[in-house]
C-alpha positions as a Python dict, from the first residue, in 0.01 Angstrom:
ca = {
    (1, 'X'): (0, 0, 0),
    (2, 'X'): (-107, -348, 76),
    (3, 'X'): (-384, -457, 431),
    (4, 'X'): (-100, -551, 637),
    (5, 'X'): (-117, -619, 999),
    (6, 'X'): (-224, -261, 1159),
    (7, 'X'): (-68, -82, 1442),
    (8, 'X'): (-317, -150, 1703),
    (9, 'X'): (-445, -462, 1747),
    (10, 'X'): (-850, -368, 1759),
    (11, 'X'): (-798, -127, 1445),
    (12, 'X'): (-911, -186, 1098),
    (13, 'X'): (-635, -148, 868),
    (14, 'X'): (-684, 146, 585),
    (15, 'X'): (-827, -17, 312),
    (16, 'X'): (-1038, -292, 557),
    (17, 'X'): (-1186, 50, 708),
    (18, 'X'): (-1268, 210, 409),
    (19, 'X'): (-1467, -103, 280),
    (20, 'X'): (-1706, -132, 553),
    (21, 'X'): (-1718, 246, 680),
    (22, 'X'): (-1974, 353, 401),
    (23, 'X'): (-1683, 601, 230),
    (24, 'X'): (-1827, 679, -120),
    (25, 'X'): (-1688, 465, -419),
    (26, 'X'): (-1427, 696, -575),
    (27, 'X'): (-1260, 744, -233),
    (28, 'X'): (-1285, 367, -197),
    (29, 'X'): (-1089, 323, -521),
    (30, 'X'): (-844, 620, -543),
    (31, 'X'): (-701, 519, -224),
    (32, 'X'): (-709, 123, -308),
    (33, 'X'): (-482, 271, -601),
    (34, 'X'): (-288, 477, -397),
    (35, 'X'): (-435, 833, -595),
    (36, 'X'): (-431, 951, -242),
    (37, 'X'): (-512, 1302, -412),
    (38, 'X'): (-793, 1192, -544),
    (39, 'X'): (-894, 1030, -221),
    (40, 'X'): (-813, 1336, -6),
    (41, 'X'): (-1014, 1540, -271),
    (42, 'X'): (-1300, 1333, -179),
    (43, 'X'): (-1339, 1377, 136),
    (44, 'X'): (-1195, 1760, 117),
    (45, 'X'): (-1575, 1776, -69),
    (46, 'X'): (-1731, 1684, 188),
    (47, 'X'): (-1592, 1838, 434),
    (48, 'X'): (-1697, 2128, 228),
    (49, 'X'): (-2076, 2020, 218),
    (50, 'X'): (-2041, 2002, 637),
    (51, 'X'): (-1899, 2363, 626),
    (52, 'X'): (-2129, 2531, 382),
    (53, 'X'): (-2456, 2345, 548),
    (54, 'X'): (-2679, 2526, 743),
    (55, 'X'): (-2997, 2395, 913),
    (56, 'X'): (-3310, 2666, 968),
    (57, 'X'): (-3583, 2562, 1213),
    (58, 'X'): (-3891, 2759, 1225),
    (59, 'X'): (-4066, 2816, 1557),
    (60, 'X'): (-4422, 2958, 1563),
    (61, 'X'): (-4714, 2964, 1858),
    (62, 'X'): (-4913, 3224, 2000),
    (63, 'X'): (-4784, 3437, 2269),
    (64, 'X'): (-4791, 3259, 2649),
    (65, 'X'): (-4724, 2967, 2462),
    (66, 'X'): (-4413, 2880, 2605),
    (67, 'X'): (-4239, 2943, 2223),
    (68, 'X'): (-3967, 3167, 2364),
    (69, 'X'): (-3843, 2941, 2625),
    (70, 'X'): (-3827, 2629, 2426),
    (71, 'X'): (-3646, 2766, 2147),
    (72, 'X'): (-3374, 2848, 2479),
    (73, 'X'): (-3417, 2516, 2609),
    (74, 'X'): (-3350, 2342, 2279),
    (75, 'X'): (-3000, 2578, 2237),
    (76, 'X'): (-2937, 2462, 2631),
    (77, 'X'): (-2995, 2837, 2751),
    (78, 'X'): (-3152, 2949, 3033),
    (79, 'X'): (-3406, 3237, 2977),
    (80, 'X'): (-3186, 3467, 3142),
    (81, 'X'): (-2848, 3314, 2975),
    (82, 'X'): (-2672, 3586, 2719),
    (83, 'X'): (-2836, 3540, 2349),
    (84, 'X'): (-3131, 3406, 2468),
    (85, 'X'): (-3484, 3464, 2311),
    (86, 'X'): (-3708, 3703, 2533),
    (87, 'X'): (-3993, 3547, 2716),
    (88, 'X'): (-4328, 3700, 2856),
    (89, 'X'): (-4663, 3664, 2837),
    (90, 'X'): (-4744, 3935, 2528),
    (91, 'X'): (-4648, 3867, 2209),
    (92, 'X'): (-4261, 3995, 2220),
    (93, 'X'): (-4176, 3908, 1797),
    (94, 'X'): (-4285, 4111, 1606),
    (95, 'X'): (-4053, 4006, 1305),
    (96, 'X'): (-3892, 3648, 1236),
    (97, 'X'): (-3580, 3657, 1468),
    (98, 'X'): (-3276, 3418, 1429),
    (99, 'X'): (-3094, 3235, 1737),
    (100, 'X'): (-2794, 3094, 1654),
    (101, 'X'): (-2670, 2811, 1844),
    (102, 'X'): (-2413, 2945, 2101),
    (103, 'X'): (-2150, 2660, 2052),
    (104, 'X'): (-2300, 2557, 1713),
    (105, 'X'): (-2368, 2848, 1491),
    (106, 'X'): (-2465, 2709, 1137),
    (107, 'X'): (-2807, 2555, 1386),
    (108, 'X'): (-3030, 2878, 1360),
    (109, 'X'): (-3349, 2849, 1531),
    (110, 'X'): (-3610, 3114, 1435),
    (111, 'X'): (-3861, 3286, 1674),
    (112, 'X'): (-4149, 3380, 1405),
    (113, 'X'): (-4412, 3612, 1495),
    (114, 'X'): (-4769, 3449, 1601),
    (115, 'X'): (-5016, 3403, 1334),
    (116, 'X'): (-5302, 3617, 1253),
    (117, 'X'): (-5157, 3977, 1338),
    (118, 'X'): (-5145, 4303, 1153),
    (119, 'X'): (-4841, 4279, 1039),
    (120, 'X'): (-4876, 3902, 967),
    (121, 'X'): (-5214, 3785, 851),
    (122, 'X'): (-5311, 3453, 816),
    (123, 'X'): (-5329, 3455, 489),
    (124, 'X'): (-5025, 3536, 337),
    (125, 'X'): (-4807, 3444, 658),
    (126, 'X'): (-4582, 3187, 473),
    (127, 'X'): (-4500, 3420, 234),
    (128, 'X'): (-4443, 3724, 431),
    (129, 'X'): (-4213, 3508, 681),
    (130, 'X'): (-4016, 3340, 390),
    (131, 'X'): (-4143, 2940, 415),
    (132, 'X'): (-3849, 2827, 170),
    (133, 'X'): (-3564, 2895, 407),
    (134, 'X'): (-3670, 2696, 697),
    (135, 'X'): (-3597, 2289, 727),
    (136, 'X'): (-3901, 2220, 925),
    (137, 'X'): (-4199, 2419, 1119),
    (138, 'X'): (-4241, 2371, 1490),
    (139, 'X'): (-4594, 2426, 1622),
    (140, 'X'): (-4598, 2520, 2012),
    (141, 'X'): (-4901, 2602, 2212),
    (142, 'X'): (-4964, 2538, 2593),
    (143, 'X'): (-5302, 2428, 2550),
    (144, 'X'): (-5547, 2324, 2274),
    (145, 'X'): (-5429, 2403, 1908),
    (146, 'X'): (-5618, 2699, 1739),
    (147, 'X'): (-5762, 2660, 1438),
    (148, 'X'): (-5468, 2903, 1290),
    (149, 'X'): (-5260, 2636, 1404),
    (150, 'X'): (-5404, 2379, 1175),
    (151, 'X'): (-5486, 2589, 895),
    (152, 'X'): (-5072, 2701, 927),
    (153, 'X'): (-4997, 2350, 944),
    (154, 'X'): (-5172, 2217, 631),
    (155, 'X'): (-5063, 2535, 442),
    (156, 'X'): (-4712, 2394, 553),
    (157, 'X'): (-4772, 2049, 427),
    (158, 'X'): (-4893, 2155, 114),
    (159, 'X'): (-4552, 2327, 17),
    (160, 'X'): (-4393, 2010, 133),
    (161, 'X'): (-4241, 2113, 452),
    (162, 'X'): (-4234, 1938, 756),
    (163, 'X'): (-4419, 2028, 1082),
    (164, 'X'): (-4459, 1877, 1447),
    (165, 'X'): (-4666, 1976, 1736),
    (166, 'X'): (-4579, 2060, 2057),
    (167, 'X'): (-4784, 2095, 2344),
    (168, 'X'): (-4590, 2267, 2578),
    (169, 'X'): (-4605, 2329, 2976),
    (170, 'X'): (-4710, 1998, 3080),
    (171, 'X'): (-4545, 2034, 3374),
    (172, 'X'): (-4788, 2280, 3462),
    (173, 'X'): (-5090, 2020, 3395),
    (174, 'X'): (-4946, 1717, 3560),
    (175, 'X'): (-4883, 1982, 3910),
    (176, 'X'): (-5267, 2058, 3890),
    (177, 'X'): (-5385, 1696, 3817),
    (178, 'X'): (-5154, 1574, 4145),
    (179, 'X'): (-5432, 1760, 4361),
    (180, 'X'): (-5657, 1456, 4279),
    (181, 'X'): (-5676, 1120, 4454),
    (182, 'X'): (-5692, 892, 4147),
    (183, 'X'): (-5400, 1107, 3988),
    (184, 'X'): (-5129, 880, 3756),
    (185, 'X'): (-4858, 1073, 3552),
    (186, 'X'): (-4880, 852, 3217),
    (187, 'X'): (-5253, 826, 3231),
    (188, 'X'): (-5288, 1281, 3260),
    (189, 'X'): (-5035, 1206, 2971),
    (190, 'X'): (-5156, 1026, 2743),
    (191, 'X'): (-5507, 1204, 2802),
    (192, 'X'): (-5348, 1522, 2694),
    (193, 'X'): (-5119, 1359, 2414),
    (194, 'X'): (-5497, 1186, 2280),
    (195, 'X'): (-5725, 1550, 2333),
    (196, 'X'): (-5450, 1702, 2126),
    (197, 'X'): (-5469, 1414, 1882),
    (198, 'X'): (-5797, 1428, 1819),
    (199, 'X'): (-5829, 1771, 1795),
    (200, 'X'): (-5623, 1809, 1529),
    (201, 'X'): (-5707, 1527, 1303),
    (202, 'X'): (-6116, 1690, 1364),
    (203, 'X'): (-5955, 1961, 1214),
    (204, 'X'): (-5820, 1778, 899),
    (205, 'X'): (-5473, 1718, 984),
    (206, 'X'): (-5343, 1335, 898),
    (207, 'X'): (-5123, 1189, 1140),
    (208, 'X'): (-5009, 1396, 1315),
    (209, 'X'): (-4722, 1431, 1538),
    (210, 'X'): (-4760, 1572, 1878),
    (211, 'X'): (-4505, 1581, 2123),
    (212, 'X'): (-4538, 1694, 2497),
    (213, 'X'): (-4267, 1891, 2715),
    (214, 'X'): (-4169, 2077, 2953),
    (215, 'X'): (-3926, 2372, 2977),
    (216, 'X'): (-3788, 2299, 3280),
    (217, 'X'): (-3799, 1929, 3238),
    (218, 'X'): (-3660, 1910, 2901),
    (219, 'X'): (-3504, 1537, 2949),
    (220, 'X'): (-3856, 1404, 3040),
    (221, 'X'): (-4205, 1354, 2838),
    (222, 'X'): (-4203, 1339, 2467),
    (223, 'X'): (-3834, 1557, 2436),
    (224, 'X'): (-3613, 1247, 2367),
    (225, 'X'): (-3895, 1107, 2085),
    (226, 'X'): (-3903, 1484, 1923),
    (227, 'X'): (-3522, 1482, 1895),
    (228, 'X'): (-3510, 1105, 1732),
    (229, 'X'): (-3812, 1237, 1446),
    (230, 'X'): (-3674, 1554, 1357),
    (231, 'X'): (-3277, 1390, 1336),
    (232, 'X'): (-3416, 1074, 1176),
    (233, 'X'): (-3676, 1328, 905),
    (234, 'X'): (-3291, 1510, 796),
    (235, 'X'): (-3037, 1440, 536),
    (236, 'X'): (-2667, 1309, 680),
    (237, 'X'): (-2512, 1621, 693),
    (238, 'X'): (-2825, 1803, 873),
    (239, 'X'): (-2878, 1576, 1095),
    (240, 'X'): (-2520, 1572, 1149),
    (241, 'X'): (-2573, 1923, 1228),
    (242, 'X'): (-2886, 1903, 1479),
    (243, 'X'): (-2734, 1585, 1668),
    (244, 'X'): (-2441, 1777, 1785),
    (245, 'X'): (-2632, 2113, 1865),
    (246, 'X'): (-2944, 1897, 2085),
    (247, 'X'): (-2926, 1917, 2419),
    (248, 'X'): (-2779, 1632, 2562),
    (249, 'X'): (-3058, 1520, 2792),
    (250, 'X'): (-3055, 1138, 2737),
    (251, 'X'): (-2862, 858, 2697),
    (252, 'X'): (-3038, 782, 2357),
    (253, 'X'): (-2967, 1148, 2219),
    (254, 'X'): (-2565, 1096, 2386),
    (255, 'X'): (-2556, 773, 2169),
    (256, 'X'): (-2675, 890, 1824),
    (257, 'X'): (-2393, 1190, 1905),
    (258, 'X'): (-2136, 927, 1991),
    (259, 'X'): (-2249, 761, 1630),
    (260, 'X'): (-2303, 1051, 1434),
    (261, 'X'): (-1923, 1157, 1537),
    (262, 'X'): (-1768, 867, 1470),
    (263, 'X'): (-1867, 818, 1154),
    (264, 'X'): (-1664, 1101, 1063),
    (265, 'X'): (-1327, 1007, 1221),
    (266, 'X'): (-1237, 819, 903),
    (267, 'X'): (-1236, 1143, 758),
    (268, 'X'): (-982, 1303, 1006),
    (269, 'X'): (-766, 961, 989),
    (270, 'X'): (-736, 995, 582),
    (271, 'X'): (-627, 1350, 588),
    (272, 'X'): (-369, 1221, 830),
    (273, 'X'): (-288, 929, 596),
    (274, 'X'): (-257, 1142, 252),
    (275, 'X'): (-2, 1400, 442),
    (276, 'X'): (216, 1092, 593),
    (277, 'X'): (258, 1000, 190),
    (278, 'X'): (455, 1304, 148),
    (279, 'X'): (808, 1271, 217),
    (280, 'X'): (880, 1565, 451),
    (281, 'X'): (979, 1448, 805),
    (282, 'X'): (796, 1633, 1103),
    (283, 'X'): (503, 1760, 847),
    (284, 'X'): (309, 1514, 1002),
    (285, 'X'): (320, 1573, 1299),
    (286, 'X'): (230, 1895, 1305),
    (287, 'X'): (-93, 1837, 1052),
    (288, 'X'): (-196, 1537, 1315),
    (289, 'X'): (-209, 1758, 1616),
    (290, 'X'): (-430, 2031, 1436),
    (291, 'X'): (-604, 1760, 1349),
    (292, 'X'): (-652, 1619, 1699),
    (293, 'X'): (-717, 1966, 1867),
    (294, 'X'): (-998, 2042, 1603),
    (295, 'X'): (-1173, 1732, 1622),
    (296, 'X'): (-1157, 1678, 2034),
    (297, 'X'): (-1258, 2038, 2092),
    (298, 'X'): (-1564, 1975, 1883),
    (299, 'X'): (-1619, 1643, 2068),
    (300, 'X'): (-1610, 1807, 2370),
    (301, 'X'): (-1825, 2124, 2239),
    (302, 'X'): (-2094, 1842, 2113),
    (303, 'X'): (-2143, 1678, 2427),
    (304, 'X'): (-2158, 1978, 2663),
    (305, 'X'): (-1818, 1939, 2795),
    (306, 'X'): (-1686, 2331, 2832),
    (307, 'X'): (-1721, 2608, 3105),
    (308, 'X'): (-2016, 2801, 2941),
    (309, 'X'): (-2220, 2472, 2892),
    (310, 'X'): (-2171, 2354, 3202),
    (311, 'X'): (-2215, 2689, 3397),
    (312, 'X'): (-2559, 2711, 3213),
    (313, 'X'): (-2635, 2345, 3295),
    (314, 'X'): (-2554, 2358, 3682),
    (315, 'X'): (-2742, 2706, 3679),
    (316, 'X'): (-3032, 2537, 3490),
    (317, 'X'): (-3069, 2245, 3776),
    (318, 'X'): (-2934, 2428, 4082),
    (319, 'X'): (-2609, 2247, 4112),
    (320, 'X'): (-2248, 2348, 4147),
    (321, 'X'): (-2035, 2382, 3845),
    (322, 'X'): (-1753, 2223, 4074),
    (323, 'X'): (-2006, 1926, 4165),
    (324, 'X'): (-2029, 1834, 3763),
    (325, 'X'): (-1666, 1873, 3683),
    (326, 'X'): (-1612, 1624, 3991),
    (327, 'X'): (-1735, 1340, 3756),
    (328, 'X'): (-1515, 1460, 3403),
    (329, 'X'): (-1223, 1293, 3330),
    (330, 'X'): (-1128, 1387, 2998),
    (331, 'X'): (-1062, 1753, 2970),
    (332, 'X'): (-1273, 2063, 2867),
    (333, 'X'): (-1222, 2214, 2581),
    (334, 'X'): (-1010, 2502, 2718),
    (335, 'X'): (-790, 2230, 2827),
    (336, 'X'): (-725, 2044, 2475),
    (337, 'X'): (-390, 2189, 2346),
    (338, 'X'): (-129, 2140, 2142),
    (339, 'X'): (55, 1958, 2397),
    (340, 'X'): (-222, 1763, 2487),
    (341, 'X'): (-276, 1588, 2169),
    (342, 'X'): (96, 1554, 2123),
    (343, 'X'): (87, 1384, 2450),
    (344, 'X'): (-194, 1117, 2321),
    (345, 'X'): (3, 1067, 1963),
    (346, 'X'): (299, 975, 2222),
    (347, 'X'): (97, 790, 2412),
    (348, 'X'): (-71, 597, 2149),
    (349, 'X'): (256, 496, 1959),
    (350, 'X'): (573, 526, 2209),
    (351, 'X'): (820, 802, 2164),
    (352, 'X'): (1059, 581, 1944),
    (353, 'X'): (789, 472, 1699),
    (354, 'X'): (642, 837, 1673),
    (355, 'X'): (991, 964, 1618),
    (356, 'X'): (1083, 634, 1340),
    (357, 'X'): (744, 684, 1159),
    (358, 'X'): (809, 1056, 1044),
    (359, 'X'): (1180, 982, 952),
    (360, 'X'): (1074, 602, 753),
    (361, 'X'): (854, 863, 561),
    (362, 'X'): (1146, 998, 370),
    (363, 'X'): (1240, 646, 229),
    (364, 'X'): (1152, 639, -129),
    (365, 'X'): (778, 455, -204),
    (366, 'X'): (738, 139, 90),
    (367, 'X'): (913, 450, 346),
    (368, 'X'): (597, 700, 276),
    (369, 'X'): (354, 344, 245),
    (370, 'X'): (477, 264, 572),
    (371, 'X'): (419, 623, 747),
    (372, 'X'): (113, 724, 595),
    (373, 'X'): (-61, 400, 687),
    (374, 'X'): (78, 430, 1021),
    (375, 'X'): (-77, 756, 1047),
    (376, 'X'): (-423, 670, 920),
    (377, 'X'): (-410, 410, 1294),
    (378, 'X'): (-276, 623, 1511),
    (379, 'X'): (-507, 923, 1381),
    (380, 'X'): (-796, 691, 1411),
    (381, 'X'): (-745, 537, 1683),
    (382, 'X'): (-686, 836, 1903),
    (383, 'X'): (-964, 1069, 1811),
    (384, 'X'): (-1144, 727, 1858),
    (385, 'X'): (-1059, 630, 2253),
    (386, 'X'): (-1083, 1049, 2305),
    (387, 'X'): (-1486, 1063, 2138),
    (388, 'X'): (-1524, 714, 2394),
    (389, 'X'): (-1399, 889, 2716),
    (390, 'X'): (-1611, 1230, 2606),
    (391, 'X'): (-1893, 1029, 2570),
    (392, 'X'): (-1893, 837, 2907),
    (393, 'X'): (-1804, 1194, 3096),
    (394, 'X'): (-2089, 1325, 2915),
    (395, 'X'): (-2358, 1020, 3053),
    (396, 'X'): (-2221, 1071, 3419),
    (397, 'X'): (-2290, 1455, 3390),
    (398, 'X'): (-2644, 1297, 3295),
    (399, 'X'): (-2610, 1060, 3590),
    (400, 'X'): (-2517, 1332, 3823),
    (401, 'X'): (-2806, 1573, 3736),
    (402, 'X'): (-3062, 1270, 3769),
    (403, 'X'): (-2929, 1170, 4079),
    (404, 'X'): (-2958, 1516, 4244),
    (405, 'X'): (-3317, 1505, 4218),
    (406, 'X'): (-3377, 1121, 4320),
    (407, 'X'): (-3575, 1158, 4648),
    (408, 'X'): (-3351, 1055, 4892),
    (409, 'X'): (-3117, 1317, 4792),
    (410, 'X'): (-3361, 1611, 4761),
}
């Protein structure tokens, strides 16, 4: 199958694609020889790593720290929302509890009991809450770091595990500092961010990271920077993992989902590609809609875009599920069916060339060349333009929830 001309005019063809989208070598070269089995196998094995990959994170503070409600706010649940962890002011864990993503369920974020108790003494508290199966360790306290804190964290680093500090409730700080005359937001900031700082490198800890947030502010402070570390401290299919479960709360965090899901169309587009080789008119067809319908419902899932989400969101910020949906063009996920990703292959290729492409298929060698390649374009390009329109609805739902708490509309 040669690098012809492709279908759409701002696509790569197949093998131009494959050359500059980072697809490992023996995918590369088995479809380059047209071994599309080989090629399909490749990327059938990595699917597989995506499926079977799981990403543990490890939350741990002292009780009234705030732990409960950020490990809510980071799965985009209210404290009241079904699933979520239970807050209060006593300690309310008494064992390591898993919270599964709603939407994303391989992200499983773990409330662990505070350090320091009966049942969990300092001393063997890595061990008795299992250190091995968590990714990374999330310190949270609402004030100064104990020294449990920084004894927990070093024990941490020294079994090569990563850790970051939060100082949480900031919010609350920044409302009392207001009270005084000389009062500036980044200066209260950065005089907590540095107290924190120095406390914990007094206490032996090397550079560390502290971020500062707020529960109920979650898209402002240090959030956004915390979200960048821990995706950018992650292999590619963890991150992968963590990108689409965050919160989407800026337009940095929207664009590394935008990137992280693209990257993965060329995937989708091959599978579509290896089945057009086979000469079986209308087989096609039918694989490239499941295709579609999988890979836009996730879209949608990743960027917020379904009832739950956006019930939780509007309940979150005091706005009207109706007034968000007023800026979505694209539809939820409820809405992407069968038809409507038949509808797009139509669209994207004109009912007489959807209808020729599955029928040249059955023509012997250039026929099935013709189709599959065909495919791989149309596959591409539509799961393309659908992750582009998600991902503008997505930064006006952003746009909308900033804009209902500019001043002149308060």
């Amino acid at each position: 199958m040669d690098t012809g001309t492709s279908l759409f005019s701002g696509s790569l063809s197949l093998h131009q694609f494959l050359a500059t989208a980072g697809v490992p070598g023996t995918g590369t070269t088995a479809v380059k020889a047209g071994n599309f089995s080989e090629a399909i196998s490749v990327v059938t094995m990595s699917d597989d790593t995506f499926k079977n990959t799981k990403l543990n994170i490890a939350i741990t503070g002292n009780s009234g720290s705030g732990k409960s409600s950020f490990i809510n706010a980071i799965r985009s649940l209210n404290d009241d929302d079904r699933g979520a962890a239970t807050t209060g002011v006593t300690e309310t864990t008494m064992d390591p509890t898993p919270y599964p993503h709603p939407i994303h369920r391989k992200v499983i974020v773990w409330d662990l009991p505070g350090v320091g108790t009966m049942k969990y003494p300092a001393k063997t508290y890595l061990t008795d809450v299992n250190v091995y199966r968590y990714d990374f360790f999330i310190i949270v306290a609402a004030g100064r770091f104990t020294e449990a804190d920084t004894k927990l964290a070093k024990e941490i680093n020294s079994m090569e595990k990563k850790f970051y500090f939060v100082r949480s409730k900031v919010d609350v700080d920044l409302s009392s500092e207001r009270k005084k005359r000389d009062f500036k937001e980044e200066k209260t900031l950065q005089a907590i961010r540095s107290d924190c700082m120095e406390q914990l490198q007094e206490a032996g800890i090397i550079s560390p990271q502290v971020f500062l947030v707020s529960r109920w502010d979650f898209d402002k402070y240090d959030f956004p920077q915390l979200q960048e570390t821990l995706a950018n401290e992650l292999d590619i299919h963890k991150k992968h993992l963590l990108l689409c479960a965050l919160p989407s709360t800026s337009e940095k965090i929207l664009k590394e989902k935008q990137k992280a899901l693209q990257e993965q169309i060329w995937k989708q587009a091959l599978k579509s590609c290896a089945v057009a080789a086979v000469p079986l008119p209308f087989l096609s067809v039918k694989c490239d809609v499941n295709i579609l319908v999988e890979n836009m419902r996730q879209y949608c899932k990743s960027f917020g875009l379904d009832d739950d989400a956006l019930e939780s969101l509007a309940k979150l910020f005091g706005m009207s599920v109706h007034g968000l949906k007023s800026v979505i063009k694209s539809p939820l996920v409820k809405d992407i069916t069968r038809e409507e990703a038949l509808k797009r292959l139509r669209e994207a290729t004109g009912e007489g060339r959807m209808t020729a492409k599955y029928f040249i298929s059955v023509v012997p060698l250039i026929g099935t060349g013709i189709a599959a390649k065909r495919s791989y374009n149309v596959t591409y390009e539509v799961l393309h333009r659908f992750l582009e329109e998600v991902a503008e609805d997505a930064q006006q739902v952003l746009k909308k929830r900033r804009w209902r708490f500019l001043p002149s509309h308060m």
